[in-house]
C-alpha positions as CSV (number, residue, x, y, z in Angstrom):
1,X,80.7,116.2,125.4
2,X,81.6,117.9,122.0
3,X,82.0,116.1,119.2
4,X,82.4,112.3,118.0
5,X,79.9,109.4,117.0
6,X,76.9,109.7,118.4
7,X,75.9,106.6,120.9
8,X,71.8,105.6,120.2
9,X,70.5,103.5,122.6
10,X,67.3,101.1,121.4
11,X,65.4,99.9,124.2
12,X,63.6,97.0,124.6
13,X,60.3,97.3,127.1
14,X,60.4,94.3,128.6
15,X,59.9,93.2,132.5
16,X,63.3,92.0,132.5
17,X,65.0,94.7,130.4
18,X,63.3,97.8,131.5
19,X,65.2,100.5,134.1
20,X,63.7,102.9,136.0
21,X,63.3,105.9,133.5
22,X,64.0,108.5,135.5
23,X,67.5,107.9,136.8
24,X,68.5,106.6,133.6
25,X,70.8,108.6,131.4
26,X,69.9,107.0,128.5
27,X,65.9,108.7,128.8
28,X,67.3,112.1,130.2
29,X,70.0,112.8,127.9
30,X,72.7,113.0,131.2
31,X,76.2,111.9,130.5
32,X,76.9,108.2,131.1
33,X,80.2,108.3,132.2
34,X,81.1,104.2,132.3
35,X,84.4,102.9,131.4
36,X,83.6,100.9,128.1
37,X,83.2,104.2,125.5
38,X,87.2,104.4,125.5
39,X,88.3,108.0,123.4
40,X,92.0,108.0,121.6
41,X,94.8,108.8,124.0
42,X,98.1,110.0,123.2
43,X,99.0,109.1,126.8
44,X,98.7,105.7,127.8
45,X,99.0,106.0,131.2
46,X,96.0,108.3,131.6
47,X,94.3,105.3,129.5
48,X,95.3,102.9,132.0
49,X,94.2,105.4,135.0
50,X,90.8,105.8,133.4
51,X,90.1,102.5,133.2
52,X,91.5,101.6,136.1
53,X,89.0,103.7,137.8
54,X,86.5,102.0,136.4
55,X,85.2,104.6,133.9
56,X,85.8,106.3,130.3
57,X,88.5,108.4,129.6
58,X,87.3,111.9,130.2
59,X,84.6,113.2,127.5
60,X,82.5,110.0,127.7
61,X,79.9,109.3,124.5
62,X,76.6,111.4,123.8
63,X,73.7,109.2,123.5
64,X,70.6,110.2,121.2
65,X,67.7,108.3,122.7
66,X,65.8,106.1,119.5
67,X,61.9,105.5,119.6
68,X,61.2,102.0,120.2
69,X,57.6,100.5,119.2
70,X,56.1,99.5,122.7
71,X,53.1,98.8,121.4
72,X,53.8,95.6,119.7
73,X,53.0,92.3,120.9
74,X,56.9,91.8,120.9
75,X,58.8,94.6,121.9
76,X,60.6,95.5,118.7
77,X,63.7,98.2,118.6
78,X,64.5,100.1,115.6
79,X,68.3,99.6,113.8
80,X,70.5,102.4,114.2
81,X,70.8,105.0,111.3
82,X,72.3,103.5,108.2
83,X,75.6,106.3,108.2
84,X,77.2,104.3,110.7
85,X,76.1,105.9,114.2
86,X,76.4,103.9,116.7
87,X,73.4,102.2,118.8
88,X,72.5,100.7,122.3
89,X,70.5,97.6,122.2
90,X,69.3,96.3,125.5
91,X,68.4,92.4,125.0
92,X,67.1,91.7,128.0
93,X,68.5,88.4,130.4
94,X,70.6,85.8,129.0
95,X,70.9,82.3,129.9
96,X,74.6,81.6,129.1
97,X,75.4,77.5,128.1
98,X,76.8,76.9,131.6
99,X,73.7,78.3,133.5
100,X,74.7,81.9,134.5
101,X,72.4,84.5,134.3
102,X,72.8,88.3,132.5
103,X,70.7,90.6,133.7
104,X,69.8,93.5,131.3
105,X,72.5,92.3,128.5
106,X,73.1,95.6,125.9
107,X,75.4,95.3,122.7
108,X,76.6,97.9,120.9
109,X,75.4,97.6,117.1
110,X,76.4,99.8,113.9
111,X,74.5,100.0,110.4
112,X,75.0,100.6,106.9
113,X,72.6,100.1,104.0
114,X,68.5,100.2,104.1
115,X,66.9,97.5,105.6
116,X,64.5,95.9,102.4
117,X,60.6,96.6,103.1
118,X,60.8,92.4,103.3
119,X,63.5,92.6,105.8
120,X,65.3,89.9,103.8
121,X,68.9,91.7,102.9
122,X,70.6,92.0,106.6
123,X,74.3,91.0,106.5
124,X,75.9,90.2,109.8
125,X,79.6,91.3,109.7
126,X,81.5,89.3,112.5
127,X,84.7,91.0,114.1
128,X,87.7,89.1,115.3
129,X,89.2,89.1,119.1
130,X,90.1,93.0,119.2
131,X,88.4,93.9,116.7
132,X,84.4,96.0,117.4
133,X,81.3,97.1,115.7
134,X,83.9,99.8,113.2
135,X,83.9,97.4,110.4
136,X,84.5,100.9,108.0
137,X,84.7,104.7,108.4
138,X,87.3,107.0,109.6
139,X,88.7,107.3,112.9
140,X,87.0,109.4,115.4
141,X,85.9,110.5,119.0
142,X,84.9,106.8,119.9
143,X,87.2,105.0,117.1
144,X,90.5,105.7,117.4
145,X,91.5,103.6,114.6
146,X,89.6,103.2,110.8
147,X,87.5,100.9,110.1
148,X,89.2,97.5,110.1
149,X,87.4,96.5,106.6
150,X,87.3,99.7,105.2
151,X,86.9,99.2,101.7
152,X,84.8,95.6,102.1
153,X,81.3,97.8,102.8
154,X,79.5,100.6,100.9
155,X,78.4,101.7,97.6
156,X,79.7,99.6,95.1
157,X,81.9,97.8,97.5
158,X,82.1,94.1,97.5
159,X,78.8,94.2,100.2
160,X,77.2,96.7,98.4
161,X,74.8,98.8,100.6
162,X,72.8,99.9,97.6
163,X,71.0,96.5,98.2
164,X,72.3,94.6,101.6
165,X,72.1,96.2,104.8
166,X,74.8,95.4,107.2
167,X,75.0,94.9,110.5
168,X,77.7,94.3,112.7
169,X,78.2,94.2,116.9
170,X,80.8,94.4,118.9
171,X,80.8,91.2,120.6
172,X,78.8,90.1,123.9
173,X,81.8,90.2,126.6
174,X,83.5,93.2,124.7
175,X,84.9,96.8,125.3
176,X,83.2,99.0,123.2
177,X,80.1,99.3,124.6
178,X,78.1,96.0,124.7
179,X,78.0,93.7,128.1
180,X,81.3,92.8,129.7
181,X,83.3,93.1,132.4
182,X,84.2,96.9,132.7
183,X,80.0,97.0,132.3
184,X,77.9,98.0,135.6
185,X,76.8,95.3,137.1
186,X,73.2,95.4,138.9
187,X,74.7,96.8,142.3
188,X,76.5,99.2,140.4
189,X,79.6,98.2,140.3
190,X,81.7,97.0,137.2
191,X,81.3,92.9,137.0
192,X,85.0,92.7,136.7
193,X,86.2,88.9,137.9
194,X,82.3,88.4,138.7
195,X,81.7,88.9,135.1
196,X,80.5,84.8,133.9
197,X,82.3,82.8,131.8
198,X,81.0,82.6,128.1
199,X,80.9,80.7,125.1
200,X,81.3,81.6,121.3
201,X,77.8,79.9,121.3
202,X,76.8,82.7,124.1
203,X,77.8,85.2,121.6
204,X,75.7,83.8,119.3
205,X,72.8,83.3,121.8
206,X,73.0,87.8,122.3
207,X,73.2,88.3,118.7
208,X,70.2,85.7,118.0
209,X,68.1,87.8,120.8
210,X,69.3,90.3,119.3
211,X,67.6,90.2,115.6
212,X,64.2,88.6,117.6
213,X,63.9,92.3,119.6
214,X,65.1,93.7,116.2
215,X,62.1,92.0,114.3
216,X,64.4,90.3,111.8
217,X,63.8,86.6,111.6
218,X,66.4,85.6,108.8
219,X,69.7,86.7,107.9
220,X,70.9,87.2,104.0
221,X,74.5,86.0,105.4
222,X,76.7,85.9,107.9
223,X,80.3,86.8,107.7
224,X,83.3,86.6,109.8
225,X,87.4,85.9,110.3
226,X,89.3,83.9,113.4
227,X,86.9,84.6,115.9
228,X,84.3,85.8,114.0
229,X,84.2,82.9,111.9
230,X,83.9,80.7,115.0
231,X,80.5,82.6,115.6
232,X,79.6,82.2,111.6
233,X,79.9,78.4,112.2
234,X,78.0,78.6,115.2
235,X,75.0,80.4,113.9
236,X,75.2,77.4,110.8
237,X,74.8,75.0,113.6
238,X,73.0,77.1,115.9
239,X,70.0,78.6,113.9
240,X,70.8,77.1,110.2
241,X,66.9,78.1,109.6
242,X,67.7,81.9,110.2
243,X,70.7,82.0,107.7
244,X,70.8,82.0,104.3
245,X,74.7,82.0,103.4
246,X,77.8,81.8,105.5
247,X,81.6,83.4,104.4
248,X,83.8,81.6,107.2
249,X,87.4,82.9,107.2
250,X,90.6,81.6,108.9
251,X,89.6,79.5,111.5
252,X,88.5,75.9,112.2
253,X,86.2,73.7,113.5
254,X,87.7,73.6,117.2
255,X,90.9,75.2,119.3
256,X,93.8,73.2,118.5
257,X,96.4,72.7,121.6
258,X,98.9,75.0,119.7
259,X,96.1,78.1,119.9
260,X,95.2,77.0,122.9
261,X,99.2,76.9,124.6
262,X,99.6,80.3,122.5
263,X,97.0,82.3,124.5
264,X,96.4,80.4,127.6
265,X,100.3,82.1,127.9
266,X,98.9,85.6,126.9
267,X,96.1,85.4,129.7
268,X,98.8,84.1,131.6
269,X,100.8,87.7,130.8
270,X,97.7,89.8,131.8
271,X,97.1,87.6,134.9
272,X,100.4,87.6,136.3
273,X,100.6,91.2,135.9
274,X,100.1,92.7,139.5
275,X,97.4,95.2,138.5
276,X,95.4,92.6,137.7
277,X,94.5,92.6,141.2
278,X,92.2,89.3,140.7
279,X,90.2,90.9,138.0
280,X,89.0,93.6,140.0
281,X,90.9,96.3,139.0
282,X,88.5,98.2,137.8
283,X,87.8,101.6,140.1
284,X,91.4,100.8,142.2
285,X,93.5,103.7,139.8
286,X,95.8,100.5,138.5
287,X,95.0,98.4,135.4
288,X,97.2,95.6,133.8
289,X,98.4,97.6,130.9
290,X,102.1,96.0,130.9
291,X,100.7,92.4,131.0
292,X,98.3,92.7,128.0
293,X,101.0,94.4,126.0
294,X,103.0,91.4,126.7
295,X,99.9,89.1,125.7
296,X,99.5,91.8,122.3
297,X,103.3,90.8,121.3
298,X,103.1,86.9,121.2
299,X,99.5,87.3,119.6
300,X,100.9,89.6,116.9
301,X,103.7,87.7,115.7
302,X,101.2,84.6,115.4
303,X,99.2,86.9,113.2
304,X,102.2,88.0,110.9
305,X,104.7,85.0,109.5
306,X,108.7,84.7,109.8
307,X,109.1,85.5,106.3
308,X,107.1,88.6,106.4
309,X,108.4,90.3,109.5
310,X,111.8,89.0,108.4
311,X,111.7,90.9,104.8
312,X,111.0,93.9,106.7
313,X,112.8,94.1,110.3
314,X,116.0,91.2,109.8
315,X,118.2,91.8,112.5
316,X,118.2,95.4,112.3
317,X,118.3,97.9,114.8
318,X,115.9,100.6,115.6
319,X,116.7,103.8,114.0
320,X,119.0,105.9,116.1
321,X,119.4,103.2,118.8
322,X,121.7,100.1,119.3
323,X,120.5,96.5,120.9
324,X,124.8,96.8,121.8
325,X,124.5,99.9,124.3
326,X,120.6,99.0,125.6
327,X,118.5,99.9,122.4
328,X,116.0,97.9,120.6
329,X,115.9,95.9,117.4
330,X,113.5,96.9,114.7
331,X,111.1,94.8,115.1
332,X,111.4,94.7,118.9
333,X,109.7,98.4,118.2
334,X,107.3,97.4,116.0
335,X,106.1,95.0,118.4
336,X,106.0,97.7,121.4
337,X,103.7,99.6,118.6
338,X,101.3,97.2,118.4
339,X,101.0,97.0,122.1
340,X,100.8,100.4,122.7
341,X,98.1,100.8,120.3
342,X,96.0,98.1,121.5
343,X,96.6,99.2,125.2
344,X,94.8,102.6,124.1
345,X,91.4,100.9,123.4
346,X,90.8,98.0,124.7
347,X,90.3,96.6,128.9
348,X,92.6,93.5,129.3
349,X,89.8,91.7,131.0
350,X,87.7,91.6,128.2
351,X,91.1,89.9,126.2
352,X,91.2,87.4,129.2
353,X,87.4,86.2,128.4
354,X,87.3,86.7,124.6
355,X,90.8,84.5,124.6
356,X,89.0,82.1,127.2
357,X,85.8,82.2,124.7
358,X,88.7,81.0,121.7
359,X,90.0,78.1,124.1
360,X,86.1,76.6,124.3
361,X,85.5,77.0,121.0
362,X,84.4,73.1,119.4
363,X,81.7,72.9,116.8
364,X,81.2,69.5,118.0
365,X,80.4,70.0,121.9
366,X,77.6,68.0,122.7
367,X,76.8,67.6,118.7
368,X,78.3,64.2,118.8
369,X,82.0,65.8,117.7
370,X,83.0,67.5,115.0
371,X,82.1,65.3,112.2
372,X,78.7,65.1,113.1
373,X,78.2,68.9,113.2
374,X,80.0,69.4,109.8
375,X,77.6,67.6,108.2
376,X,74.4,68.3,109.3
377,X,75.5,72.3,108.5
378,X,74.1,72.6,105.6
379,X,73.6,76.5,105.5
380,X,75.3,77.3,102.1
381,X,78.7,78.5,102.7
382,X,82.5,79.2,101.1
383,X,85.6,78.9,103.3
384,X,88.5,80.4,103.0
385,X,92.0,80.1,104.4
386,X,95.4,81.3,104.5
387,X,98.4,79.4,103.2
388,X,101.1,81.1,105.4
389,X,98.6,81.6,108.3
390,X,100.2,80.0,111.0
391,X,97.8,80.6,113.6
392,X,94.6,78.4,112.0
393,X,96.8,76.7,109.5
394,X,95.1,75.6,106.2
395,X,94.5,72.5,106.9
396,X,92.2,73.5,109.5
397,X,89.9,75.4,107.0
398,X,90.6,72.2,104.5
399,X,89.2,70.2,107.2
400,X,85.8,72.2,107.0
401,X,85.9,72.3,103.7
402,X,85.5,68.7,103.2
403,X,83.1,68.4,106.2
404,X,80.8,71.4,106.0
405,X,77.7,69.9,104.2
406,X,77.0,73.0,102.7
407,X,80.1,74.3,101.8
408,X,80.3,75.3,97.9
409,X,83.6,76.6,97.5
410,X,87.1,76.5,99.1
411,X,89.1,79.1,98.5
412,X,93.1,79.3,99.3
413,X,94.2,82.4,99.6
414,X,98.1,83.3,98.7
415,X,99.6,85.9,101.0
416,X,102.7,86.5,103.3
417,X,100.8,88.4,105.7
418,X,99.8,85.3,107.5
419,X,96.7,85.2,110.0
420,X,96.2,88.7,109.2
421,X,95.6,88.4,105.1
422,X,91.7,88.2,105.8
423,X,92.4,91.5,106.6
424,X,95.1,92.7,104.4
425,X,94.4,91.2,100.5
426,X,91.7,93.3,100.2
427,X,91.1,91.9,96.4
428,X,91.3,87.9,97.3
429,X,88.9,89.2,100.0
430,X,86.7,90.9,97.9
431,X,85.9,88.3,95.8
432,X,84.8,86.1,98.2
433,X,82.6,88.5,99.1
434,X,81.6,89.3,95.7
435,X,80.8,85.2,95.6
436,X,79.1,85.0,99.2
437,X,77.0,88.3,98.2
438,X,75.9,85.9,95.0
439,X,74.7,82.9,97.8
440,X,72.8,85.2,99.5
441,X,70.6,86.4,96.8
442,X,70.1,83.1,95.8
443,X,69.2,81.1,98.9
444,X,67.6,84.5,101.0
C-alpha cells in the first residue's frame, strides 16, 4: 500500500465500541481491505467489479493508529492532524429516530486549523449528497477529485485556519469511510439492503456523538449547502445550545414534492437496474453502475439551469460524431461525464439512502410543523440562496429567512450556475463566509 492519504483511526474505549485488539487491523497495522476506501480508476468497470465484490479497489488505505486518552472518565479521542489526513472515529451504538440500532458506528473525519487551548473555534463544514470529508486539497490516492471548496479553507481564506479549526465528516450512511451500507456489518458481511433507514436528524445524532467522544461541547459554527444545510438546520433545532452560528445554503425547511418526484425517479434508476440485486450486491462481482449513472444525469441537470447548459451545448453535436448516423449531442456527452465520474467513487447504495435521507427531510417533524421550529431556532444564522437554482428554488430559502428566529441576514445570490453556485461563485460565497466567520466570534 504505497502512497496516498493516510487513514488515522481514533478509537473510543467503550464497552460498546471496543473490538477485539488483536484481530483488528486497525491496532496491528494489517491492511483493511473493505470496499468503502474507493482509489481513482481510469476503468470503470474494474470500479464496478471491486465494489461489487464487496471491497476496495485494489491498494486499499494505510491506517496510522492515533493514541486515544483511556484514562479519562469519558473516553475522549484526539482530532486528526490539522494538514488534512484523514481519521477513523468509532462512536460507539446509535439509536437512529425510528428505533434501529448501530453497532460500533465509525465516521471518517478530516482537519485543518489548531484546535484553541479553550476548544471554542471548531467549524463544522457540512458536505452535500456526493460530496465527503475533502472539503480542500488536491486530488490523491483516496480523493480522486480536489477538494470541492477549495479555496473556502486555509490561511487567509474566508475560514481562516490561522484562528478556526475545521472539521468536516463524511456523512453517517456514506462511502468514503464512515458507517454505511458497503460497511461490515457485525457478522462480517457488508449491511447492504440490511443497512437501516436514516434521518438527516440521524446524521446529526453521529456527528453530535461525535464532538462528545471528541471532548468538544460547542461549536463556533456550522456550515453547509443542499444536504448539508439540511443537517445545519437540524443541529439549530437539534442542539441550538452547542452552536454558536449557522451559514445554511440552498436548501429549505422540508422536501418539496418536486425534489421529492426528482429523486424518488433516480432511486428508481438505480433500483431497477438488475445489479441491484435487492441491495445486496455487494460481494456478487455485479454492482448497479448503469442505473446510478442514469440517477447522476437527471440530478445534474437539476443542479445546472436551461440557460446555462444552453449557452454552452445548444443543439450541437459532439465533436467528431453525428446524433444523424448514431452519435451524441454535446451535452448528451457532458452528461455521460458526469456519470462516469461519479460512478468512479461513489457505491449507488449509499445514493439510494442519502436521496431517501433528502425525501424525510422536514424541520417540523414532531416540532409542531415548520413554523414552530423556525421560530424557536434561534442559533444566530445567515441564509443564502440561489436565484436560478431550480432545485431548492429561492423562495424556499425566503421562507427560512422570514421564519428562522435567528436569522440576521438573507443573502441572494446572482448566478447562472443554478443549484450548483454554492459551489461555483466562489466570491458571493466567500463573503458569506467572511460574515458567518464574524457571528461566530461574536456569539462563541
Amino acid at each position: 500500500m504505497s502512497g496516498g492519504r493516510r487513514y488515522v483511526p481514533v478509537l473510543v474505549a467503550s464497552a460498546l465500541a471496543l473490538r477485539n485488539a488483536a484481530s483488528n487491523p486497525l491496532f496491528s497495522g494489517a491492511r483493511y481491505d473493505r470496499w468503502q476506501y474507493p482509489r481513482p480508476l481510469h476503468d470503470r468497470d474494474s470500479y464496478n467489479s471491486a465494489i461489487a465484490a464487496g471491497r476496495g479497489p485494489a491498494g486499499g488505505s494505510h491506517r496510522v493508529k492515533v493514541s486515544t486518552d483511556r484514562t479519562a472518565a469519558v473516553p475522549v479521542a484526539q482530532l486528526p492532524p490539522s494538514d488534512g489526513t484523514v481519521g477513523v472515529i468509532e462512536i460507539g451504538e446509535l439509536t437512529l429516530e425510528n428505533g434501529a440500532r448501530l453497532p460500533a458506528v465509525e465516521l471518517v473525519v478530516q482537519r485543518w486549523g489548531e484546535l484553541s487551548p479553550a476548544m471554542d473555534n471548531v467549524v463544522l463544514i457540512e458536505h452535500a449528497l456526493t460530496g465527503d470529508s475533502h472539503v480542500v486539497g488536491e486530488p490523491d490516492a483516496d480523493h480522486p477529485q480536489p477538494g470541492w471548496w477549495n479555496g473556502m479553507v486555509g490561511p487567509g481564506a474566508p475560514i481562516d485556519t490561522d484562528e478556526w479549526c475545521v472539521v468536516a465528516t463524511n456523512v453517517l450512511g456514506g462511502c468514503q469511510g464512515s458507517t454505511g451500507p458497503g460497511s461490515p456489518a457485525p457478522d462480517g458481511t457488508p449491511w447492504g439492503a440490511r443497512f437501516p433507514e436514516i434521518s438527516i436528524r440521524d446524521q446529526v445524532s453521529a456527528e453530535l456523538r461525535l464532538f462528545d467522544v471528541l471532548g468538544i461541547d460547542r461549536l463556533a459554527a456550522a456550515i453547509g449547502g443542499s444536504m448539508g444545510g439540511m443537517r445545519v438546520l437540524e443541529w439549530m433545532l437539534c442542539a441550538p445550545e452547542r452552536l454558536a452560528a449557522a451559514l445554511v445554503l440552498a436548501v429549505g425547511a422540508r422536501a418539496t414534492a418536486d425534489q421529492i418526484g426528482t429523486q424518488t425517479t433516480q432511486i428508481a434508476a438505480i433500483t431497477g437496474d438488475p445489479d441491484w440485486q435487492g441491495g445486496n450486491y455487494h460481494g456478487t462481482g455485479r454492482a448497479p453502475m448503469a442505473g446510478m449513472g442514469i440517477a447522476r444525469r437527471i440530478a445534474h441537470l437539476t443542479y445546472r439551469t436551461e440557460v446555462e447548459l444552453d449557452s454552452r451545448f445548444a443543439n450541437s453535436p459532439q465533436a467528431g460524431e453525428d446524433p444523424w448516423d448514431g452519435g451524441r449531442y454535446a451535452v448528451q456527452s457532458y452528461l455521460e461525464y458526469q456519470a462516469e465520474k461519479l460512478c468512479k467513487r461513489f457505491d449507488p447504495a449509499t445514493y439510494v439512502l442519502l436521496s431517501e435521507a433528502m425525501n424525510r427531510h422536514d424541520i417540523g417533524r414532531g416540532r409542531g410543523g415548520i413554523e414552530a421550529a423556525m421560530a424557536r431556532a434561534e442559533v444566530p444564522c445567515i441564509v443564502g440562496g440561489i436565484d436560478s437554482d431550480r432545485l431548492y428554488p429561492l423562495h424556499t430559502q425566503r421562507e427560512l429567512a422570514e421564519g428562522l428566529a435567528g436569522c440576521r441576514h438573507f443573502e441572494v445570490i446572482s448566478s447562472r450556475d443554478g443549484h450548483d453556485a454554492f459551489l461555483t461563485e466562489a466570491e458571493a460565497i466567500g463573503k458569506l463566509l467572511v460574515q458567518t466567520m464574524g457571528l461566530a466570534r461574536t456569539h462563541r
